[in-house]
C-alpha positions as CSV (number, residue, x, y, z in Angstrom):
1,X,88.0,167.3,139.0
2,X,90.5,164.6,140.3
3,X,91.9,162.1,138.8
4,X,90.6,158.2,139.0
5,X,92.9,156.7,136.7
6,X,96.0,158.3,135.5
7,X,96.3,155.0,132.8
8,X,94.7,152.0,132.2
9,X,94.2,150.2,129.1
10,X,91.6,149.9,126.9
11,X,90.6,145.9,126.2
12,X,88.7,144.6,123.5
13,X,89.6,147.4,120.7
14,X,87.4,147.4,117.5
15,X,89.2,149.7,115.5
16,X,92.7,150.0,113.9
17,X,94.1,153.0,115.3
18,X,96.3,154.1,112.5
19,X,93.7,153.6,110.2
20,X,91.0,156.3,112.6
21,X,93.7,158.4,113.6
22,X,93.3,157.6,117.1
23,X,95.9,159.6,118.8
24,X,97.4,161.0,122.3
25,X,95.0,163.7,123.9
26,X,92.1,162.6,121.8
27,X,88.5,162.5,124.1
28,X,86.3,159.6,124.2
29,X,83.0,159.1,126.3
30,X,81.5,156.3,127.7
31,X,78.4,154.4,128.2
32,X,77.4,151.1,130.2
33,X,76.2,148.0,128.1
34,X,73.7,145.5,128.7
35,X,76.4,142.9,130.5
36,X,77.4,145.9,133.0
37,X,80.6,147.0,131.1
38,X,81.7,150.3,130.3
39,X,82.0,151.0,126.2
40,X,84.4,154.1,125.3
41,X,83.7,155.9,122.1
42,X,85.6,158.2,119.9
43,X,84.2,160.9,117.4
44,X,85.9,160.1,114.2
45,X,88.0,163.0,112.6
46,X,86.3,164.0,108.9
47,X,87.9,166.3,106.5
48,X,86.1,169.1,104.7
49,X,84.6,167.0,102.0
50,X,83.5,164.1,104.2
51,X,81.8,166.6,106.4
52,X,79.2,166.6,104.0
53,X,79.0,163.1,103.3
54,X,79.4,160.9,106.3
55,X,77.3,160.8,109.5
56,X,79.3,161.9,112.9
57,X,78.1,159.0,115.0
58,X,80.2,158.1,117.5
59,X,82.5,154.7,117.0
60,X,83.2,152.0,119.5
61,X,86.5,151.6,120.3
62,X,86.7,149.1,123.1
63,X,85.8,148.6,126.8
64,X,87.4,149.7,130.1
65,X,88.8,146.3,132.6
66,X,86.7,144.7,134.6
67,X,88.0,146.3,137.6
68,X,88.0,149.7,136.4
69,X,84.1,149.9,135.1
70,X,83.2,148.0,139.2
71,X,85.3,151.5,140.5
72,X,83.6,153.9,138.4
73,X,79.8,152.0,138.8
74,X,80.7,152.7,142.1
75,X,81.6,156.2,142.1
76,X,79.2,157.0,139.2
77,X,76.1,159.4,140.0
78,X,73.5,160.8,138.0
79,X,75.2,164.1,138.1
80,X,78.6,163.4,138.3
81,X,80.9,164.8,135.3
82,X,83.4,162.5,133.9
83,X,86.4,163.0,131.3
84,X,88.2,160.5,129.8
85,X,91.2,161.4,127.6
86,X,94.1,159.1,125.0
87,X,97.0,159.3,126.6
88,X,98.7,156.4,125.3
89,X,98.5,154.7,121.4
90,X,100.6,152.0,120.3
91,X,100.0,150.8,117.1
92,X,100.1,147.2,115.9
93,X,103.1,147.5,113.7
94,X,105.4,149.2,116.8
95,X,104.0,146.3,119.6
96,X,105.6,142.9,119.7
97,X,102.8,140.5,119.3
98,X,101.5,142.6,116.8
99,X,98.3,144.5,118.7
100,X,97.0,148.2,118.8
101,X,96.9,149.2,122.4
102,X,95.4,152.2,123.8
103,X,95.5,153.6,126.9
104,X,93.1,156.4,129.0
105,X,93.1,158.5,131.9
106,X,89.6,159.1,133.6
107,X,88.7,162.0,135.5
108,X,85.8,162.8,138.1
């Protein structure tokens, strides 16, 4: 595997990261939308007893940049095996204008 992007952000984020333990290392996968974007999805962490209570469908948690999803259409193939990975999580309450940001590094 080499690396396509070592970090770019994640826009349009959906969830409050404190609040779904988003953290550094965490894996995500993606899928294309109807408008041609790229949507990352995260597999929410459960305890023991929510195990048996909650379903474990994936959550959205936002959408690569423009420029980012046109690179990866690009280099996209049916077979081609892609990784994407947190490494970056700044929650709203340590930013300045008062935003989570998250950031990802993509793999092919």
């Amino acid at each position: 595997m080499i690396v396509a992007f070592e970090k770019t952000p994640v826009v349009d984020l959906k969830v409050d990261i404190n609040k779904n333990d988003i953290c550094i290392g965490d894996d995500l996968s993606l899928a294309p939308n109807s408008s041609g974007d790229f949507v990352l999805y995260f597999q929410p962490k459960q305890s023991l007893l929510t195990r048996m209570f909650i379903n474990k469908r994936s959550k959205r948690l936002g959408q690569l940049e423009q420029g980012v999803a046109d690179y990866l259409r690009m280099k996209l193939g049916a077979e081609t095996h892609i990784r994407i990975r947190v490494v970056d999580a700044v929650p709203k309450h340590l930013s300045r204008d008062n935003k989570d940001r998250v950031f990802v590094s993509i793999w092919l």
